[in-house]
Each structure stands twice: as structure tokens, then as C-alpha cells.
C-alpha positions as CSV (number, residue, x, y, z in Angstrom):
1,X,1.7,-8.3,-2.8
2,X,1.1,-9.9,-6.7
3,X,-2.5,-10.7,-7.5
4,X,-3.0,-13.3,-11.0
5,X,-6.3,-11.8,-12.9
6,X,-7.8,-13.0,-16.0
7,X,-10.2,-10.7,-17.7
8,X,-12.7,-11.5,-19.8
9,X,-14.1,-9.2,-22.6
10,X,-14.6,-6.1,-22.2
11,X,-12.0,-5.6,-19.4
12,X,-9.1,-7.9,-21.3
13,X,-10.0,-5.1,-24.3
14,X,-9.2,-2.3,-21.8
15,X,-6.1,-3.3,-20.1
16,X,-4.4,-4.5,-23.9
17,X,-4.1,-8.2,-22.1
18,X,-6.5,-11.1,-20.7
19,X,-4.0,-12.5,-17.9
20,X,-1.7,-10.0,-15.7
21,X,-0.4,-9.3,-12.6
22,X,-1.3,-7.1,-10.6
23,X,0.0,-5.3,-7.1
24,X,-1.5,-4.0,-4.5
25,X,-0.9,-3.5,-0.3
26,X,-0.8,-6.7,1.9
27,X,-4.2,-7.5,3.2
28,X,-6.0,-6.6,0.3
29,X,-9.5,-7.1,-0.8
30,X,-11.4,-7.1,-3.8
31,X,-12.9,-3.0,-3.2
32,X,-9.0,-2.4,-3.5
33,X,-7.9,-5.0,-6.1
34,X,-10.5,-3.1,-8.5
35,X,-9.5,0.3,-7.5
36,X,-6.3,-0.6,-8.4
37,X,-7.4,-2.5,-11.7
38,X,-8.7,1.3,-12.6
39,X,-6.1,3.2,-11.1
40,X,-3.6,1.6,-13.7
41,X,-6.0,0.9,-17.0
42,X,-8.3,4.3,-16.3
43,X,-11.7,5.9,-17.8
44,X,-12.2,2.7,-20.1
45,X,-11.4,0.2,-17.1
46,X,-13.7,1.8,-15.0
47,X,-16.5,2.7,-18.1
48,X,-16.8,-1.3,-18.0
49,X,-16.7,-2.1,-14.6
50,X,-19.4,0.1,-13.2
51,X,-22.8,1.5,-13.3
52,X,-23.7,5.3,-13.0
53,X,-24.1,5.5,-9.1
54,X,-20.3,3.3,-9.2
55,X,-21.7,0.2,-8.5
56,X,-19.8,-2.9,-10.0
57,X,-22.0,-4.1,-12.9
58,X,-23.6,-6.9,-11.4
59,X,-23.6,-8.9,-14.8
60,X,-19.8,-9.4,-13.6
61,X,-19.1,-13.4,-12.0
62,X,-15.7,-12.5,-9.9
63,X,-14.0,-15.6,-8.5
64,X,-11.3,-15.6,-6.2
65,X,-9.0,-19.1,-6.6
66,X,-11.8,-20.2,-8.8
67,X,-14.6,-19.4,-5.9
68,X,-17.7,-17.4,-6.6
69,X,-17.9,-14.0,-4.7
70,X,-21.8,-12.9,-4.8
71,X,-21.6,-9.1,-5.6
72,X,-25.2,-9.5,-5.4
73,X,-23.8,-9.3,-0.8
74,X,-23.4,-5.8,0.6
75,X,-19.8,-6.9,1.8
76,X,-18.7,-8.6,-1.4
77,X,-15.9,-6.0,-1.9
78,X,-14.7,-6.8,1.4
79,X,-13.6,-10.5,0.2
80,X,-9.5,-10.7,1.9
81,X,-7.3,-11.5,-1.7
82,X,-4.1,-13.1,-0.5
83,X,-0.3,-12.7,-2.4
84,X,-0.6,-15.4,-5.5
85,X,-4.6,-15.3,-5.5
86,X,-5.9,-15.8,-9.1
87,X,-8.9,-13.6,-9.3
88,X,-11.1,-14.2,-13.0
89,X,-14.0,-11.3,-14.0
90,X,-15.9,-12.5,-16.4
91,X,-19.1,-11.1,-17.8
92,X,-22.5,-12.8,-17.4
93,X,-24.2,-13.1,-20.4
94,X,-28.0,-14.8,-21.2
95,X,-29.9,-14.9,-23.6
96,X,-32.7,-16.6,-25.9
């Protein structure tokens, strides 16, 4: 099935584009949407994504069809993506 993403700097800077699609098997969920995200755009994909114990960064918002999904929640990776899902990373950023 086709997944919609828009990335957000520093991920749009890895995979050369800030809106693509993206496939993966049917019953999906985001732990295999983002190992497929760094399965196709690599060392730099993955460099941005994760920590050194291979968490997700948790400065990352993911939405799925514009719908927060906590990663701060042990089963946030296991969120079902559906064919024609729109799923947005986009990087958290304060300051002062």
C-alpha cells in the first residue's frame, strides 16, 4: 500500500524532497513506515531520526491524517497507517 509523507527539515534534506510517497506491506504501522523511510534514504535518514540507543528523537511531532501520535507512549510505533494515509514529521523546536 502508498503512504503520503511530508518531511520537514532535516528529513526533507535527506530524502532530496519534502512530500513523497512511499510503500510498504498492507497493515502497516508507523515502526514499519520508518523502517522503510531508512531502508530507502539510508545512514543520513536514519542519523536524523534517531538517538544513539535507536530511539526516534522525541523532538519529532508525527501525525497521522493530521492527528498527533505521542511518541512520548511505549506503543507509539505500533499506530495502524492505512493505504492513502498522509503521515507529516516535523521537528519540535523551542526556544527563548
Amino acid at each position: 500500500m502508498v503512504i503520503h509523507l511530508k518531511l520537514f527539515s532535516p528529513l526533507s534534506d535527506a530524502a532530496g524532497a519534502a512530500e513523497l510517497c512511499l510503500s510498504v506491506e498492507e497493515k502497516a504501522n508507523l515502526r514499519n513506515l520508518v523502517e522503510a523511510l531508512v531502508a530507502r534514504f539510508g545512514g543520513e535518514m536514519k542519523k536524523h531520526l534517531f538517538d544513539v540507543e535507536g530511539r526516534i528523537i522525541p523532538s519529532w511531532a508525527v501525525f497521522i491524517n493530521k492527528r498527533v501520535v505521542p511518541l512520548n507512549q511505549p506503543d507509539a510505533l505500533e499506530a495502524q497507517v492505512e493505504a492513502g494515509d498522509e503521515v507529516s514529521f516535523i521537528l519540535n523546536i523551542a526556544g527563548g
